[in-house]
C-alpha positions, 0 to 999 in steps of 0.5 A, spaced: 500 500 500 502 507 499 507 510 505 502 515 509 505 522 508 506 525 514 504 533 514 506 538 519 499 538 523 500 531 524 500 530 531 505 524 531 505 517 533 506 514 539 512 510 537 514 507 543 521 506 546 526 503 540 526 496 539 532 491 539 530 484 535 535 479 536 536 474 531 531 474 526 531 471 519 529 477 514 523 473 508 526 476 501 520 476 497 524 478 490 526 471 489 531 469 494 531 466 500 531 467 508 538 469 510 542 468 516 540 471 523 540 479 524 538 484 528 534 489 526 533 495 531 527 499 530 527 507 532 521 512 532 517 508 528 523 506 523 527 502 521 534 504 523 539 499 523 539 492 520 546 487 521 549 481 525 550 482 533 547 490 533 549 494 540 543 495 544 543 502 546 539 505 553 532 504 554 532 499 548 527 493 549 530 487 546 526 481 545 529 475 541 526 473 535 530 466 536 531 465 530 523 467 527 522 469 520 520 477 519 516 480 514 513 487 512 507 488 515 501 485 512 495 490 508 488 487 506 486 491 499 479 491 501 475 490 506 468 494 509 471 494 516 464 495 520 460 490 516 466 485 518 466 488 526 458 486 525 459 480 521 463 476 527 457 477 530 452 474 526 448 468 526 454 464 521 449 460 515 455 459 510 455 453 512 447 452 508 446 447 502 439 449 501 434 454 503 431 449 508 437 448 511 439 455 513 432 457 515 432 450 520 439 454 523 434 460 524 429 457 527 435 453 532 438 460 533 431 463 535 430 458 540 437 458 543 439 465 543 433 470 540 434 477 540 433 482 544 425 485 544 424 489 537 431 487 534 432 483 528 436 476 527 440 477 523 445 472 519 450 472 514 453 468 509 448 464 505 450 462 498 443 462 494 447 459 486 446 452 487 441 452 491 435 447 489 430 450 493 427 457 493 429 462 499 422 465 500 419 469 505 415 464 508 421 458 509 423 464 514 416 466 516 415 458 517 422 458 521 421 463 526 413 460 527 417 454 529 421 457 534 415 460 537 417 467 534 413 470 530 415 477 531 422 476 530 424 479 524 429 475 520 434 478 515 440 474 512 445 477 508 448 474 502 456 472 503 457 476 497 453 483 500 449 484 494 442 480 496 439 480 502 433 474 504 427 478 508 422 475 512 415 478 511 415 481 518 422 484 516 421 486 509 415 490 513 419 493 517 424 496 513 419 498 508 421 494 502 417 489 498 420 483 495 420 480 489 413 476 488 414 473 481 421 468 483 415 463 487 409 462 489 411 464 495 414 470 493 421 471 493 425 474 500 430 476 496 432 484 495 438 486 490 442 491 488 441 498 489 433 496 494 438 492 498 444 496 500 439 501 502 437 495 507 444 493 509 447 500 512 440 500 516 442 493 518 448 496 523 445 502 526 448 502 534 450 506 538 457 509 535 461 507 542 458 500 541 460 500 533 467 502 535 468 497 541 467 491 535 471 493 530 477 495 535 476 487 537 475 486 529 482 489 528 485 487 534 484 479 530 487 482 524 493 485 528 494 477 531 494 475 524 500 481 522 495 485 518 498 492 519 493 496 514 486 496 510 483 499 504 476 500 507 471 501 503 465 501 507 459 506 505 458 510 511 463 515 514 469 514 512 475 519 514 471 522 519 469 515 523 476 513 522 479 520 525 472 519 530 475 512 532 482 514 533 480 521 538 478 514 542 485 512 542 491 509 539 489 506 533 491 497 532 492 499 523 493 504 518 487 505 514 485 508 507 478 510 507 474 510 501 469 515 499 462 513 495 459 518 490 454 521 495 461 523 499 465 527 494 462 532 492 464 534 501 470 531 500 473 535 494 469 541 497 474 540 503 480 540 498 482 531 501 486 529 496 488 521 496 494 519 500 492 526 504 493 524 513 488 526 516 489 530 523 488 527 529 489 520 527 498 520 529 499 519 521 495 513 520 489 514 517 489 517 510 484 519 505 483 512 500 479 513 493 473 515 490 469 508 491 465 506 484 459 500 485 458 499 477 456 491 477 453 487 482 455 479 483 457 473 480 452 468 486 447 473 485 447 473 478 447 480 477 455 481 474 454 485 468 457 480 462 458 480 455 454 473 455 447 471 458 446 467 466 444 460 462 436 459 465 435 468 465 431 471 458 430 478 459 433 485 460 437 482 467 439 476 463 447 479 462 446 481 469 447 489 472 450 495 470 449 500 476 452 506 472 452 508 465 458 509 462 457 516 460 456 517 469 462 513 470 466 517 465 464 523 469 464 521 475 472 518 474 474 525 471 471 529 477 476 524 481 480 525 478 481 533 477 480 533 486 486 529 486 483 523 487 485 516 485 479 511 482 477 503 485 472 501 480 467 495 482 467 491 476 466 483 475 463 481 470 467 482 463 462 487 459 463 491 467 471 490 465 472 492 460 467 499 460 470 500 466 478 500 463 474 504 457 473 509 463 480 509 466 483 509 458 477 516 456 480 520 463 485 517 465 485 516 472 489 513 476 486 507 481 484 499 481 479 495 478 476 491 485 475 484 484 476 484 476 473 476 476 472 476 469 476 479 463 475 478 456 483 477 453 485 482 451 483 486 457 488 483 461 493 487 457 489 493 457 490 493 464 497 493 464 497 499 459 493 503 463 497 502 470 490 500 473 491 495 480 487 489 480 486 489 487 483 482 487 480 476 493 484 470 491 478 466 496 473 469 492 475 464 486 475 458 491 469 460 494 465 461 487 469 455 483 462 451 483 458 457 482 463 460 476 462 453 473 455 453 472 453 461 470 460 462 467 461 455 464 466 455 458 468 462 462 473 460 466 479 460 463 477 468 463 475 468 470 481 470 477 486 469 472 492 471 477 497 469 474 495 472 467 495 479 470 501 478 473 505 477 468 502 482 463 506 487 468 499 489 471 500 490 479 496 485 484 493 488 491 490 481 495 485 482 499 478 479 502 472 483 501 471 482 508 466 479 511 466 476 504 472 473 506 475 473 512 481 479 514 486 473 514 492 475 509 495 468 510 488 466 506 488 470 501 496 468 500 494 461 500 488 461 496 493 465 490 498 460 491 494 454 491 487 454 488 484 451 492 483 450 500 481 442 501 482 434 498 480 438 491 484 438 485 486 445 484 481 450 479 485 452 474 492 451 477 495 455 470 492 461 474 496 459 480 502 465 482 508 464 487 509 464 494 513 470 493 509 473 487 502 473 493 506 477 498 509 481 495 501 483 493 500 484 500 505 488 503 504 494 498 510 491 493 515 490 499 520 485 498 524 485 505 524 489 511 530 494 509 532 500 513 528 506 513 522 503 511 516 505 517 517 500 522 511 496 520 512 488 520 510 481 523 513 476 525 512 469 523 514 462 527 515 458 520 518 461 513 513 462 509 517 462 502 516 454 504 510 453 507 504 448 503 496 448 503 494 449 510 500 450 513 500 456 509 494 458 510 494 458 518 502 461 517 503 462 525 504 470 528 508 471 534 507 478 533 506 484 529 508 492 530 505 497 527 509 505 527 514 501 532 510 499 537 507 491 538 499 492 536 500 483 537 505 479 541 506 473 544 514 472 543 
């Protein structure tokens, strides 16, 4: 990710007492090995000495490594940090095959632990692609009649974030109605644009409550040595990032988006990206102009070239959000603010308007999640200098659902290796709640294309080890003197870690601007 610039009116960070680690290996993720033992000495929130059998200075506090592996600290591209903090709450239905499945977990969650009175239960993570059976507004009815809690409203939020399955008594208690034509039931689902307007109400609480949540939601990421986050989460931005660090240090850095509905009052107040924002000790800087113009791949709604097999009509090659002649203008007001761009977009056809756009304004910024590319595309994007700020889990998540709705597409689809080695940047990320915040995840899923006893999905995709972490630590190759005191250490050796044992990569401890923000060496 970019250095934070530090500004004059920055009030400082509290760096802590200078470091001493003895005898750590250094990862060097450019293509060589991890070398002898050194020591590394850390001060001011720098890296201020690297060599064998450095002198401690007064007031140093050594800590030896023992010969751990250290690496830079670790950035997720994109997350939606307060959907995450609420995610970790939630009932999990992930884990559901069906519709009748995942309302039974309804049914055993409102049995066992019902909400407080007037509240909503509220799950998160169902996967509706494959399912058999229709998720309806009555199976939810149903599931809180059998628990005995028909007043309960129910809400269950797609693990992709792009459809919501309601409830009747929840679609009237939010004011929405649902679609009637995909059942004799009626439909519970809301998509798109008429589901976002849901989902930010679905996280209203008290701003103290919200931000105990995600401090123990960073708190987790700094325990798997994540020092920084992209966040793109709708509501707030810069000012509840400046809110949460007026309530103490902060666990990680953080680049906060802006929606289009933000920023005309971010160009009026003159932010510009990488701009540190007062108050927050130089760790929160203003991120990009976020742009949602497709929807999803297990909602059907990326915006393709080719039609979803079993759809007709005006939906059947999914959604465009925003019009090319709107997305250009916005880009070009970004831009002119000094603003980079992170263009939401999926499915090809959204792809390839989306460089379009990045081609006719010449903006700078990343295309998020870039799944789906028509061939020539790839090369565009290395010619345009456009990041591909992409979730590797998200292919390990969708594979059966790419299948089916992509099939004899999938050659086209996560292709990481590709872009790779076209010259375009790689940013890895989880999306979280997507995904979850674990950059060790990502790597693995990157690395390996698959996560279980399955033959890996498209191995041709596949990228090295040191490919993965160099995508995410911002391109830092090794620990090096000067650099901001931003890193983790590691129990095991990544650069020769497989499968589970990379995914589950051991942190000891992580420091961020030279203080530990994990620790258990």
């Amino acid at each position: 990710m970019r250095e934070a610039h530090r500004s004059e009116d920055d009030d400082g960070a509290a760096h802590g007492r200078p470091v001493l680690l003895r005898g750590g290996r250094l990862v060097d993720a450019s293509g060589g090995r991890s070398g002898e033992p050194v020591d590394v000495h850390l001060v001011a929130g720098r890296v201020a000495a690297i060599g064998p059998q450095l002198t401690a200075s007064p007031g140093d506090d050594v800590v030896h490594l023992d010969g751990r592996w250290v690496v830079p600290g670790l950035w997720d591209a994109h997350t939606h940090m307060t959907q995450w903090a609420l995610a970790r709450r939630r009932l999990d239905v992930s884990t559901a095959t069906s519709a009748t499945r995942a309302a039974s977990l309804v049914t055993e969650r409102l049995r066992a632990d019902p909400p407080p009175a007037g509240l909503p239960l509220i799950g998160f993570g169902f996967r509706d692609g494959l399912w058999s059976d229709e998720p309806t507004a009555r199976l939810l009815d149903d599931a809180a009649d059998a628990a005995h809690r028909p007043d309960v409203p129910v809400v269950l939020v797609s693990g992709d974030l792009h459809c919501g399955w309601l409830s009747t008594a929840a679609a009237r208690s939010f004011g929405v109605a649902t679609d009637p034509g995909a059942s004799p039931d009626g439909s519970g689902l809301v998509r798109e644009r008429q589901w976002f307007a849901v989902i930010d109400r679905l996280g209203e609480a008290p701003d103290d409550v919200l931000d105990g949540w995600v401090a123990e939601a960073v708190a987790a990421a700094a325990a798997r040595g994540v020092v920084g986050v992209v966040d793109f989460e709708a509501a707030g931005g810069i000012d509840v990032w400046a809110r949460r660090s007026a309530g103490g240090p902060l666990g990680l850095r953080v680049q906060a988006a802006v929606w289009p509905d933000g920023l005309g009052a971010i160009v009026a107040r003159g932010v510009r990206s990488d701009d540190v924002v007062p108050g927050t000790a130089g760790l929160v800087t203003m991120g990009s102009l976020k742009i949602i113009t497709d929807g999803s791949l297990n909602t059907r709604t990326a915006c393709c070239a080719d039609p979803y097999p079993g759809l007709t009509g005006p939906g059947a090659t999914g959604v465009l959000s925003v019009p090319p002649d709107e997305l250009r203008a916005l880009m070009r007001r970004a831009a002119a603010a000094g603003l980079t761009c992170a263009v939401h977009a999926i499915g090809d056809r959204a792809n390839t308007l989306a460089l379009d756009a990045f081609d006719a304004t010449r903006a700078r910024g990343s295309i998020e999640h870039a799944q789906l590319l028509a061939p020539r595309d790839v090369g565009r994007m290395a010619a345009l200098g456009v990041v591909a700020s992409v979730q590797p889990e998200h292919a390990l998540d969708d594979r059966d659902v790419a299948d089916r709705y992509w099939a004899g597409r999938t050659d086209r689809a996560f292709v990481f290796r590709s872009l790779h080695e076209a010259g375009v940047r790689l940013a890895l990320g989880s999306d979280a709640p997507v995904a979850p915040l674990d950059p060790w995840q990502a790597i693995g899923a990157a690395v390996e294309r698959t996560r279980d006893a399955r033959p890996a999905w498209h191995p041709e995709q596949r990228i090295p080890v040191e490919v993965a972490l160099r995508a995410t630590t911002g391109g830092r190759s090794v620990v090096a003197g000067g650099d901001l005191a931003d890193l983790a250490v590691l129990d095991a050796d990544p650069l020769t870690r497989h499968g589970v044992d990379l995914r589950t990569m051991p942190v000891a401890a992580t420091m961020l601007d030279g203080r530990w923000t994990h620790r258990t060496v």
